[in-house]
N, C-alpha and C positions, 0 to 999 in steps of 0.2 A: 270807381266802377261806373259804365255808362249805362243810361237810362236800358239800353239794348240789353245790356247783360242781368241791370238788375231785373225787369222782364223775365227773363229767362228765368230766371233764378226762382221766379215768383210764382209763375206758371209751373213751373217743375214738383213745386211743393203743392198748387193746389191743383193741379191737372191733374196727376200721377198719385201724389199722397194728400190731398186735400181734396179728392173727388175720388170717393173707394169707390164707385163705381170702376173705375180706372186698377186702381189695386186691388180688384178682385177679380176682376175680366170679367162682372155682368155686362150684360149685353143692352143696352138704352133702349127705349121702347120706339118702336117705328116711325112713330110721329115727331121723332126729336128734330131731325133737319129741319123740318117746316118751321118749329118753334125759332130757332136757331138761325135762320134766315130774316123773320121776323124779325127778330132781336139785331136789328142793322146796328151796322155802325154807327151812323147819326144819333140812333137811338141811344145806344153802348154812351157815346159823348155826353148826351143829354142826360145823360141818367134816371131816364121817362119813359115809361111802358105809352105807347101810343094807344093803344087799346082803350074803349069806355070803363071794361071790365077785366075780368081775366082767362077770356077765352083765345087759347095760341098764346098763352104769355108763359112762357119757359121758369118755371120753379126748380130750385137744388133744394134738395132736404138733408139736415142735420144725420147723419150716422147714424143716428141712435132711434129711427122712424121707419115703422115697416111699411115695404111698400111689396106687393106680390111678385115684382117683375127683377127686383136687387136684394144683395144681401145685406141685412142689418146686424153694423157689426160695435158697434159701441167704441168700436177702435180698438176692440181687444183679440186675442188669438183665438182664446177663446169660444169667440161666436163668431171667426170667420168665415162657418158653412152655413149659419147661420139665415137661411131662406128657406123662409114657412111659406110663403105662396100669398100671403093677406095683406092687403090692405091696412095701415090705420082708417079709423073714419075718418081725420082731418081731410087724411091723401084722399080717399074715393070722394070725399068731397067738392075737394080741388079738380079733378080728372069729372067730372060731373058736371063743371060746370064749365069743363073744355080747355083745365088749363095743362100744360104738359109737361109733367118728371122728367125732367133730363138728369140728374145725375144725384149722388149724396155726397156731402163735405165732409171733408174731417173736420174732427172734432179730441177736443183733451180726452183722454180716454176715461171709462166708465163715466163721461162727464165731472171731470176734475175730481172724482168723491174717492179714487183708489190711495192714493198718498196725501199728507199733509205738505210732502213736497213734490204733486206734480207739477207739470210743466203746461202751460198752458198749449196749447194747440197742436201735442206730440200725443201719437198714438200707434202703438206697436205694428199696427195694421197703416195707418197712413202717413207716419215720421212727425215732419214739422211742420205745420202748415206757416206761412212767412207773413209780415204787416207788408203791406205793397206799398207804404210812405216808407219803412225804411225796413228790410229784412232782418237789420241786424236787432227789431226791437220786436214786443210780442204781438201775437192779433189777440191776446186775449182770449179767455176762454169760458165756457167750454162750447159756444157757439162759434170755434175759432175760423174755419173754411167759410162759416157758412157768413160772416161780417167779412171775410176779405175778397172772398169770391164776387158779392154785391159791388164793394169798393173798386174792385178790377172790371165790372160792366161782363161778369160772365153771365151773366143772371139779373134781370129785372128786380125779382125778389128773394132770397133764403130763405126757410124757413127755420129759425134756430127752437133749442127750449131752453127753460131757468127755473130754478132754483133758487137761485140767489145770485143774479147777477150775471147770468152765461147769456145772453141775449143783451140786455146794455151793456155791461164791459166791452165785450168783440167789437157790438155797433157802434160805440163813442171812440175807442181806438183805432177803429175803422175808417172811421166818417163817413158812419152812414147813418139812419134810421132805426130805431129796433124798439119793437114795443111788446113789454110784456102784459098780456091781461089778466084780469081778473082770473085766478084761479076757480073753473069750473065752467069758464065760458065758451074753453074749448076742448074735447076729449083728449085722452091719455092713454086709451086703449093702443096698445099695439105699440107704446114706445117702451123703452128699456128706462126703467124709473129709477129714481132716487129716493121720491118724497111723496107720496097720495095728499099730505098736506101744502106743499109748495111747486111741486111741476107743475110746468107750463108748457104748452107749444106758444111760439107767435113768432110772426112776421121780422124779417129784417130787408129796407128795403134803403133804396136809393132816395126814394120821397114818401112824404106821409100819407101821400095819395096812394101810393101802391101798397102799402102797408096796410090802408083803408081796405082798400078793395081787396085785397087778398082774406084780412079776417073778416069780413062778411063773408066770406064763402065759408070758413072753415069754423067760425063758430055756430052753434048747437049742441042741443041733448043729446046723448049717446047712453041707451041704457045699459050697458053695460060700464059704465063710470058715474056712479051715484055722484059724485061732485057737482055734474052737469044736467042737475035734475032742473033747476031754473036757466038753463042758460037761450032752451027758445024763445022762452016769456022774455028775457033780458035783453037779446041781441038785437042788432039796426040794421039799416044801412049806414055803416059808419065812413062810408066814401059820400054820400048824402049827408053826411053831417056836419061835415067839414066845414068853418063859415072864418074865413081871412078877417073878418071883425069880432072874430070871440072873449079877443082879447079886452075891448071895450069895458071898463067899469068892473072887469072880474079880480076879484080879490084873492091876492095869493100872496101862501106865505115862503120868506126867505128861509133856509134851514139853515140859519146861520152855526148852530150847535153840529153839524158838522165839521170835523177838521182833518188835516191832515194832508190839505192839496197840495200842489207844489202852489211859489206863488204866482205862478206865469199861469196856470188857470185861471187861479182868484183873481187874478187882474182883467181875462178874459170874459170871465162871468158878472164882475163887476160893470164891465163895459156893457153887456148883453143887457141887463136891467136897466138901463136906460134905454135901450132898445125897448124895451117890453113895455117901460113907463110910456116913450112914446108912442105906442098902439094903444092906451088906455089903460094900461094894467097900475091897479095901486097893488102899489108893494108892501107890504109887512117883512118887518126881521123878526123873526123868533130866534132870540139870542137862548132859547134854553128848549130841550126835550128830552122824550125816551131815555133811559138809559140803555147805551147800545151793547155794552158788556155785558151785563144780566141779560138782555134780550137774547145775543149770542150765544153765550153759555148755555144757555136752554135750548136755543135754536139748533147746536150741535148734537146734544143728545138726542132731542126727536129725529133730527136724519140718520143718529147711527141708528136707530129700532127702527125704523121706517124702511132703509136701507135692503137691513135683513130682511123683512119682514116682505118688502115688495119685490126683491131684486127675485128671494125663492119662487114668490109667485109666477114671476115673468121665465125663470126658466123653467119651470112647470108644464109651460103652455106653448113651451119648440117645443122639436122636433129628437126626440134623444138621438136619432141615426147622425143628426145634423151637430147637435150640441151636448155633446156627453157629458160636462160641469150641469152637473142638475142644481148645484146648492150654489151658495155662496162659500159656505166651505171647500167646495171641490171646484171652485173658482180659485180661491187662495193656495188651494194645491197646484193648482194648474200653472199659473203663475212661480210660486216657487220652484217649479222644475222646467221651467223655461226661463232661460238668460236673456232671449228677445222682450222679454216684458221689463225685468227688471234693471235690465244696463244701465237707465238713468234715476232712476228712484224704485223705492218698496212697494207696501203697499199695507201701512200702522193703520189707516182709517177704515180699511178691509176689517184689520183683523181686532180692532177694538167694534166694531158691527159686528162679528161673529161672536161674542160674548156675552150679547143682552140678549135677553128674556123673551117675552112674548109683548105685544101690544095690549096686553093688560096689565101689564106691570107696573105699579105706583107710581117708580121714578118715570116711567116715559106718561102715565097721564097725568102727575103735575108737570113734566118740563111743557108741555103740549099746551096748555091750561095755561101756563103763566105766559109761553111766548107770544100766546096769541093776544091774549090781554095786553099786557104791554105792547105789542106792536100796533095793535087795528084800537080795541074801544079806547085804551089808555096812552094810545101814541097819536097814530093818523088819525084816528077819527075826535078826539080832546083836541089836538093843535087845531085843526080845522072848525068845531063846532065853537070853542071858546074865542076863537078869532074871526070869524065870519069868513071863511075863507072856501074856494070852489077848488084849491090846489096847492100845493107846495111844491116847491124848485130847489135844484141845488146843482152843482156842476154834476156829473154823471162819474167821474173818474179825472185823474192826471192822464200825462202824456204818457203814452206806453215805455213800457219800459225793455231793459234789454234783456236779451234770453240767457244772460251769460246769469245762473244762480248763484255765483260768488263775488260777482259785484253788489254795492252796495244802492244801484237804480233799481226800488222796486216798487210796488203800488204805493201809490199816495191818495188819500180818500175811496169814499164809496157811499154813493148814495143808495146801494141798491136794498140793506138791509129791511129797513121799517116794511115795504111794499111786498118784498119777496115772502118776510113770515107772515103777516098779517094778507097774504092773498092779494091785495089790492092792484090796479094797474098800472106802470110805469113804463113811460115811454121818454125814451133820448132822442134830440135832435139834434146834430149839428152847429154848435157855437162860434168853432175857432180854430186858433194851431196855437198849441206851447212849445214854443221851439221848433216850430217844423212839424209836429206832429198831428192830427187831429184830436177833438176833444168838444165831449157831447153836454147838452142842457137835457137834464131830467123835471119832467113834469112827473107828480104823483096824486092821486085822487082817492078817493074813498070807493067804497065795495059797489063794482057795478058801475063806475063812473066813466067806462073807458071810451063810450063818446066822447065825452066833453073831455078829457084830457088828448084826443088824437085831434080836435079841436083846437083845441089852444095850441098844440107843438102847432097844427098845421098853422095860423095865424103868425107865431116867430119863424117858423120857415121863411114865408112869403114875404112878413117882413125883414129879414135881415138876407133871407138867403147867401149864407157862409159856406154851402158844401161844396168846396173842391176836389176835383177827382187826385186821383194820386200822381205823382209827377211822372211816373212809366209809360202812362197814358199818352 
């Protein structure tokens, strides 16, 4: 296939099915050409918003983000008509300070949470979305448009969310940027949830500077998202924070107790630590932590009760003219009598969340209780305090893998657990290619750290600067 076709090919998934803007025939807000011109070519190459700030700098948002002007559709049929008129506060923050919504990505649908075996970056409302290194492999999910869209120079910045890993997976398969924060740094109001314990909105960008600059705009309190009752007091200027020497004398530890990479990572990341030694960073191996199975197990049953428990709330507060599945139940109706949904998988993770209780129910306030424990005072925050450490690293993910589900190429590692239950902030950079593909360095930090870790990626940025644009380009 030539670079022309696969192009083609790429743009068709994310133009058409990777930008529901496009498969829904909303209509982009007026100001989009101007962005859009900005956004030059040279710039597109660069993979550098020119701008100080991010005024006229053209944002895509995640599917799953309301915004008054497009419909937010989670990628399901479901909430296809799905246009309340509002704003989240992230968006009217962003548009506040001049920057311009041009369009929404697809994204895995209900954000990966309807099947145990969905598909990453396929959503009944926007299809496939494609890796722009190699189509035949995944972009990862559930932030899946919204990391390839950046990778292809449609967009300065995405804005994806996570849960557990839907903003670094997409970004590290991507090869681009993604940082998730601090859970409660930036509101959740107005997005289609998963988790009131682990969603996040954040930044996925081309560089850590655009990423910077984008969440300073979009963190803050939102009373209506208790999470975000500290998060005025806590926020920066975190494009002002950025210091190319941070890495100097900062102690960070190895997650060596992670496993499962391929070894063309491991070999990739091993490389990168001498990189990072020669910016100053002393390194520690932590050959042992968490246990990540206990931590899991418990991490699953909070999202199936949180699931229910938020998902009702969020269709509570459409439009019924627009969205007639009021429940989660009469979502799984819906679905079951529609073949456009389920042609490629079910939807078990649905329908085991339609069977628990209430959010006072024993079993979800010890699973809740212990995963947080285990993950933040008895995970990140013990490795780090008993080692004198300001961070811990680990590769972010393997090379992507292929979309075919009956072959035997499929995730190898994941650093994204400890950060994701435990709230904390985690951001990927750009390390490498395993075989051709891209593949991301995760920095993680303690509660509230996420300067200084958008700090330290920006330091290995500048010192290794590895991000290649995709070869379409």
């Amino acid at each position: 296939m030539s670079n022309k076709e696969t192009l083609v090919g790429v743009l068709a998934a994310l133009v058409c099915a990777g930008l529901s803007a496009c498969a829904t025939s909303a209509l982009p807000p007026p100001d989009t050409a101007n962005a859009v011109i900005r956004w030059s070519a040279d710039a597109q190459r660069a993979g550098r918003w020119s701008g100080s700030g991010v005024a006229g700098m053209p944002i895509l948002l995640k599917d799953n983000i309301e915004t008054a002007d497009m419909p937010t559709t989670a990628g399901s049929l479901a909430l296809a008509a799905n246009a309340p008129g509002r704003d989240a506060p992230l968006v009217a923050r962003l548009r506040a300070a001049g920057a311009v919504i041009v369009g929404k990505t697809n994204l895995s649908e209900w954000a990966n949470i309807r099947s145990s075996d969905s598909i990453s970056g396929w959503s009944a409302v926007g299809g496939q979305t494609l890796n722009p290194y190699d189509p035949a492999r995944t972009p990862c999910g559930s932030s899946s448009g919204s990391g390839a869209a950046v990778a292809l120079g449609l967009a300065p910045v995405a804005i994806g969310t996570e849960t557990d890993g839907s903003i670094t997976c997409p970004a590290s398969v991507n090869g681009v940027v993604g940082f998730k924060p601090t859970v409660g740094l930036v509101s959740r109001t107005h997005i289609v949830p998963i988790s009131h314990s682990q969603d996040t909105a954040g930044p996925m960008a081309a560089t850590v500077t655009d990423a910077a600059r984008v969440l300073t705009v979009m963190a803050g309190s939102d009373p209506a998202d208790p999470a975000t009752v500290e998060a005025d007091a806590r926020k920066t200027d975190y494009a002002a924070a950025l210091d190319a020497g941070s890495l100097r004398g900062a102690r960070i530890g190895v997650m060596r107790f992670l496993k499962g990479y391929s070894p063309e990572t491991q070999a990739v990341f091993d490389q990168n630590l001498q990189a990072l030694r020669d910016a100053g960073a002393v390194l520690v191996d932590l050959p042992e932590g968490p246990d990540g199975r206990t931590i899991g197990a418990a991490e699953f049953q909070v999202l199936l009760y949180e699931l229910k428990h938020d998902l009702n709330a969020y269709l509570a507060s459409t439009d019924p003219a627009q969205v007639p599945t009021r429940t989660l139940a009469e979502v799984i109706a819906f679905n079951a009598a529609e073949p456009r949904e389920t042609v490629l998988f079910g939807q078990d993770t649905f329908e085991q969340a339609q069977t628990k209780p209430g959010l006072d129910d024993p079993d979800y306030l010890e699973a809740r209780a212990a995963s947080l424990r285990l993950a933040g005072p008895e995970g990140i925050d013990r490795l780090m305090r008993e080692n004198g450490l300001v961070a811990l690293i680990a590769p972010t993910t393997s090379r992507a893998w292929t979309n075919d589900p009956k072959d035997d190429d499929d995730m190898q590692g994941s650093a994204s657990r400890l950060a994701a239950v435990a709230g904390y902030p985690h951001l990927t950079v750009p390390m490498g290619f395993d075989r051709g593909m891209p593949v991301g360095l995760s920095f993680i930090g303690g509660q509230w750290d996420d300067a200084r870790i958008l700090s330290l990626g920006y330091a290995f940025e500048q010192a290794t600067q590895a991000r290649r644009p995709p070869p379409v380009r």
